[in-house]
N, C-alpha and C positions, 0 to 999 in steps of 0.2 A: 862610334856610329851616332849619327846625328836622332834630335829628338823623331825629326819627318822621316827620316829612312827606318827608324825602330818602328814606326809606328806604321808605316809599309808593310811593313813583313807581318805586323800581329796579323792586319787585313785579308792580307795573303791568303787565299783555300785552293784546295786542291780537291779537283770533282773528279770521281769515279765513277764509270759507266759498268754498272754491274747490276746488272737484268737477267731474268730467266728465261730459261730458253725451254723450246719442248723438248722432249725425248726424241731424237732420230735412228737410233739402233736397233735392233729386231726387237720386236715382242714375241717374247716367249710365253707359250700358254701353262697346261696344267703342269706338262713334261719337266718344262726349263724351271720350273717355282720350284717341283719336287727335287729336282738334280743341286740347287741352290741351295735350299736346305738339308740335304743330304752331305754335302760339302761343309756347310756350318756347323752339323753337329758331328759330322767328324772330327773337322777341327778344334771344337772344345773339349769334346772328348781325349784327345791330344794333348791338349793343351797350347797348342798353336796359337799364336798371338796373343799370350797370357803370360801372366807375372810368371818366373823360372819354377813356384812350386809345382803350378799346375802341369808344369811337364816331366815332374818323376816319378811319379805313380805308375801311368803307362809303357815309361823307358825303363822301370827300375823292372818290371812286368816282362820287356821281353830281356832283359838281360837275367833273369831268374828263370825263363822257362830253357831259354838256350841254352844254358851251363850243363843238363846232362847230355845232351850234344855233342859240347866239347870234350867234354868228360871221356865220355864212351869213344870219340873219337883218337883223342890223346892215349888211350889207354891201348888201344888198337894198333895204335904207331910205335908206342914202347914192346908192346909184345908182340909181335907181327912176326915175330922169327920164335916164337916157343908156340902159339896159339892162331890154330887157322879159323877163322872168322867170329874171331870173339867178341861180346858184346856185353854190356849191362843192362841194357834197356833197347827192345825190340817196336822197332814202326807202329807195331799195334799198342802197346803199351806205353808209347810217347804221347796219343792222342788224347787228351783230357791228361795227363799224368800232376799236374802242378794245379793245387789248388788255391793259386796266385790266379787263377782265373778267375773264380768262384769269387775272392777280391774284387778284383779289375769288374767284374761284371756290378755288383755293391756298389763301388764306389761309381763306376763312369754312369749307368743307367740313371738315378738320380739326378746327375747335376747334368745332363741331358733332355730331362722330360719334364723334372721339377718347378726348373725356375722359369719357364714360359708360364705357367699357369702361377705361380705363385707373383708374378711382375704382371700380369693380364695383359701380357701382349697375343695371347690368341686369336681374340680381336683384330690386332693387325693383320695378323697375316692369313687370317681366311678372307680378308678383305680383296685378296690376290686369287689369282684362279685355284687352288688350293684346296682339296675338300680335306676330309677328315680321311680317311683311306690313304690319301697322297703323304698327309704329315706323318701316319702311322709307319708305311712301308720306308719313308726317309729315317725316321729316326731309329726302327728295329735294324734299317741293313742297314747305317752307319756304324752301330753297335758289332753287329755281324761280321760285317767288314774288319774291322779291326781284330775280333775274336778271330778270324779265318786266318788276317796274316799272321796275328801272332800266334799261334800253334802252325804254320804250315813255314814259315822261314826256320825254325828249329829242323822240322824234317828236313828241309833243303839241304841243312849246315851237316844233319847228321847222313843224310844219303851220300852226297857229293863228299865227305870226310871217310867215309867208310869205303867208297868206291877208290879214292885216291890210295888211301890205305892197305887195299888189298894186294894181294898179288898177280890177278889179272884187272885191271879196272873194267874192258870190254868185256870180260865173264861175268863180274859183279854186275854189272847194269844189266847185262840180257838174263840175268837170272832171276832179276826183282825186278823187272816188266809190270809185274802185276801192281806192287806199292805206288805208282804211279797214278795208278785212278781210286787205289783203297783208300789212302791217305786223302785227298781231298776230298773226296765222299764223306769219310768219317769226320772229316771236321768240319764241312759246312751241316752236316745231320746235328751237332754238338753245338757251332757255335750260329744257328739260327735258333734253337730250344734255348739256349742261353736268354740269347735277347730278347727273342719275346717276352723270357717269365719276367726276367730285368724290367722291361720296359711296360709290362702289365703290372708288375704290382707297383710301381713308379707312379702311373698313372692316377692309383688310386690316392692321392695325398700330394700333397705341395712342397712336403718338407723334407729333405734329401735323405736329413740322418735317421728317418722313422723307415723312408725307403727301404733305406740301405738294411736298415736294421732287419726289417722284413724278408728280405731276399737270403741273409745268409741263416735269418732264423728256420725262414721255408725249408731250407737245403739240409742243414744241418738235423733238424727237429726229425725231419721223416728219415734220414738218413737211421738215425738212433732208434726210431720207430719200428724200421725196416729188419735191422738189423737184431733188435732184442726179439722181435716175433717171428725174426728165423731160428734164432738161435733157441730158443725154447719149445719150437715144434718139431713133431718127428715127421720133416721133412722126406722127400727121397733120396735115394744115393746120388751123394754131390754135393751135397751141404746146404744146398740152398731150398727155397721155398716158398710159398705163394703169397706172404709177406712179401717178399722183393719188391714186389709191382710198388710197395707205397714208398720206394724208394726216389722221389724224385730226381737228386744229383745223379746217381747211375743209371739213370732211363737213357739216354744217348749213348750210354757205354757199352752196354748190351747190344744195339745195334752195330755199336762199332765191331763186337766181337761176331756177330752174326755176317758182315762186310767182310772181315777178314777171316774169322775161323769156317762158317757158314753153318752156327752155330751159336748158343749161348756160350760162354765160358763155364765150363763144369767146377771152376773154383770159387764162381761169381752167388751171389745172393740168389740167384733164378736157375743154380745149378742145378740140374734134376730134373726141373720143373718138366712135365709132357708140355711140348709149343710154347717154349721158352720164347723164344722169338718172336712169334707170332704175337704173343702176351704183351710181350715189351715194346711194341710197335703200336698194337692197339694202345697204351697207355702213353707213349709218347706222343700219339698223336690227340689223344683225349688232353691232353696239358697244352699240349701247343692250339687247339681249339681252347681251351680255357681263357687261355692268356690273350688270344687272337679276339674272342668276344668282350672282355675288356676294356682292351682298347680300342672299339669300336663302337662300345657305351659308352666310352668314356668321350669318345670325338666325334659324335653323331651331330652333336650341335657346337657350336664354338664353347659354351659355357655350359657346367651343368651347377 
């Protein structure tokens, strides 16, 4: 190549015509913001479009609540011809049963609520129609969401596995009619008090692992609470006692028992108790107002 034609081509540019342009798509108002971010923090929650760790926590989560499922399932296939409808683990006693939840709730609440306030992108996005109410309700029922499927696809695995396995399948279904609305009752009663406490005491700090720390110290602490000041009072016949109430992990399970039994559980920590039920209601919903005021202190302004 000659000296004139190299020296042509250094010359040479190439123009791009790259301009912005408005927005032509719909605008979505408070509705479409909230649904946006209720999708983004499901997905991180997931771990969706994140490096492979961030996706085994979650997965490792329903593959550990599912196994007694299968379990009970398999076990129901093997002996199917010695044992007529036998079981390990009953629909009411599946719901809350794995405290790989109790985990899952630690770990995802935190790196959900946390790192918006500790990156101070809140700013941005109240900048959008967005109040503090909207961010709250997206980020508790993503949370929710997730708690819901993963305790309600185990029941799925273990209904339709026990149904298969029976000896009439049309018998088994019209005779558990009723598990059909207990079951997701009880677990959206369980996994909306989840998320709120999750995402209430989240709210209060920036830093995931203080978070986290908090939510399984809350559970565990009064759990041990609960349970040493039943155990030392002379309770009523049943074993249980008016300690229970400071039982926070169990506050959802007594309802659940109340859903299905219609009833407290006479084996539970509030066995005995006169308005057992009634007790446990009033106290779950005194928590879920706790957690609820919270975070509504806590997102009343963009920054506090």
């Amino acid at each position: 190549m000659s000296s004139v034609e190299g020296s042509a081509e250094v010359g040479r540019g190439a123009v791009y015509d790259r301009g912005y342009r408005p927005y032509e798509g719909p605008r979505g108002r408070r509705g479409a913001a909230t649904l946006a971010l209720y999708k983004a923090s499901m997905r991180r929650a997931l771990g969706l479009r994140r490096a492979w760790r961030q996706k085994v926590a979650p997965f490792v989560l329903l593959a550990v609540v599912t196994i007694p499922a299968i379990v009970n399932v398999g076990i129901g296939y093997v002996t199917r011809d010695r044992f007529d409808g036998f079981e390990i683990i009953t629909y009411r006693e599946y719901v809350g049963v794995s405290s790989a939840l109790l985990l899952f709730v630690a770990l995802v609440a935190p790196d959900v609520m946390c790192p918006d306030r500790r990156q101070k992108v809140l700013p941005l996005m109240f900048a959008r129609p967005l109040l503090g109410t909207d961010y709250v309700v997206a980020k508790v029922g993503s949370i929710a969401t997730i708690l819901f499927a993963f305790s309600y696809l185990p029941q799925v695995v273990l209904f339709i596995g026990n149904m298969l396995v029976s000896d009439a399948a049309l018998d088994y279904f019209t005779s558990h009619l009723d598990v059909l609305w207990k079951v997701p009752l009880s677990i959206v009663v369980l996994a909306v008090y989840y998320a709120t406490i999750g995402c209430g005491l989240s709210a209060l700090t920036d830093r995931r692992i203080v978070a986290g720390a908090s939510i399984i110290g809350l559970f565990l602490l009064t759990s041990i609470a609960a349970g040493v000041i039943v155990d030392q009072s002379d309770g009523p016949v049943g074993g249980g006692g008016y300690g229970g109430l400071l039982n926070v992990l169990a506050m959802p399970l007594h309802l659940r028992d109340v859903i299905f039994l219609g009833h407290v559980d006479p084996g539970s920590q509030l066995g005995g108790v006169a308005g057992g039920g009634w007790l446990a209601l009033a106290c779950y919903l005194l928590v879920l107002s706790g957690g609820a005021s919270v975070l509504w202190w806590r997102y009343r302004w963009v920054e506090r």
